[in-house]
N, C-alpha and C positions, 0 to 999 in steps of 0.2 A: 453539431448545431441543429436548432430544430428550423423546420420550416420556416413555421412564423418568424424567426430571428431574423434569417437569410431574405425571406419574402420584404422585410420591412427594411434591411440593409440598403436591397434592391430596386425599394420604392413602386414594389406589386405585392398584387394578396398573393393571401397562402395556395390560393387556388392555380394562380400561374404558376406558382412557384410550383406545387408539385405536374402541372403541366410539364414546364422546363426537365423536372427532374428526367420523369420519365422519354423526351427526346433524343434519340439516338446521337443526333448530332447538333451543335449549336454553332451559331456563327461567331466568328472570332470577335465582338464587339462585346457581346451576350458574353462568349465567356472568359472577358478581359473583366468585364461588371462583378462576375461571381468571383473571380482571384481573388479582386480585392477586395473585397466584401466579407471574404473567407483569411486575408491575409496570407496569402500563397500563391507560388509563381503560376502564371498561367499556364507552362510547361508540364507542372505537377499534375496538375486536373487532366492535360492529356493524355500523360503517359502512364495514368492513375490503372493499379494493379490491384486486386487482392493481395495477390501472391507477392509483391513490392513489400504491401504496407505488412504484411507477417514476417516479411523478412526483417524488414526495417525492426519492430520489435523486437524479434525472437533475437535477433547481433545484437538490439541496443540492453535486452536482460542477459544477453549470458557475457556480453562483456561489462557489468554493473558489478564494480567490488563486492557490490553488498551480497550479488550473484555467487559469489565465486567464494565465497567464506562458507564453505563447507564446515562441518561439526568435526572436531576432532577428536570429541568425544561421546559418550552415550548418555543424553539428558535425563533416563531413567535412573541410572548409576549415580547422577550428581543428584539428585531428588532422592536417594535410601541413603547420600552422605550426608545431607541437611537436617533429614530424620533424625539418622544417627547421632550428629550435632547437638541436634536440639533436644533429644533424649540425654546426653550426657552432662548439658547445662540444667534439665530440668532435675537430674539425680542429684549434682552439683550444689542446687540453689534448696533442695530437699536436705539435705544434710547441714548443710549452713542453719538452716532453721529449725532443726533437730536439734542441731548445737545450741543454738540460741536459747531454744525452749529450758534446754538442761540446767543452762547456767541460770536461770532464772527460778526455776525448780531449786537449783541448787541453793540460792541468794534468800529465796522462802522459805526453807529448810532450817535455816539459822537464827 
């Protein structure tokens, strides 16, 4: 949240608010104001870590399904089978219209 948000939540300029930011310690009224301003326990703000909030993340990505669906195969291999694919539809749809031309040849012939 930016300053000005929280400043204005607060009902002070941006100016106190980075005052505030930068004081070592505030008094528990002060920062009962900011919890809920911010929508968070005012416990959180105390016991507020870097090292917490990396952790918090780093458990909440590698336990994320989406995390954990590793490749089981090699995307470059399925991209030369696509290739492949599509070079033998396009041989496919090239002969079909070879044939076609023929028989049309042929139909003119007579």
């Amino acid at each position: 949240m930016k300053q000005e948000t929280l400043a204005e939540l607060l009902g002070i300029s941006q100016q106190k608010m980075s005052v505030l930011e930068n004081t070592a310690e505030l008094d528990d009224a002060k920062l009962d104001d900011i919890a809920k301003a911010l929508e968070v326990p005012t416990q959180a703000i105390k016991e507020y870590s870097d090292e917490k909030i990396l952790n918090i993340i780093n458990s909440t990505i590698t336990d994320s399904p989406i995390y954990n669906n590793f490749c089981t195969f090699n995307p470059l291999d399925k991209l030369v089978e696509a290739y492949d694919e599509n070079k033998k539809l396009y041989e496919r749809l090239l002969a079909a219209e070879k044939e076609k031309l023929a028989y049309v040849e042929q139909l003119l012939k007579k």
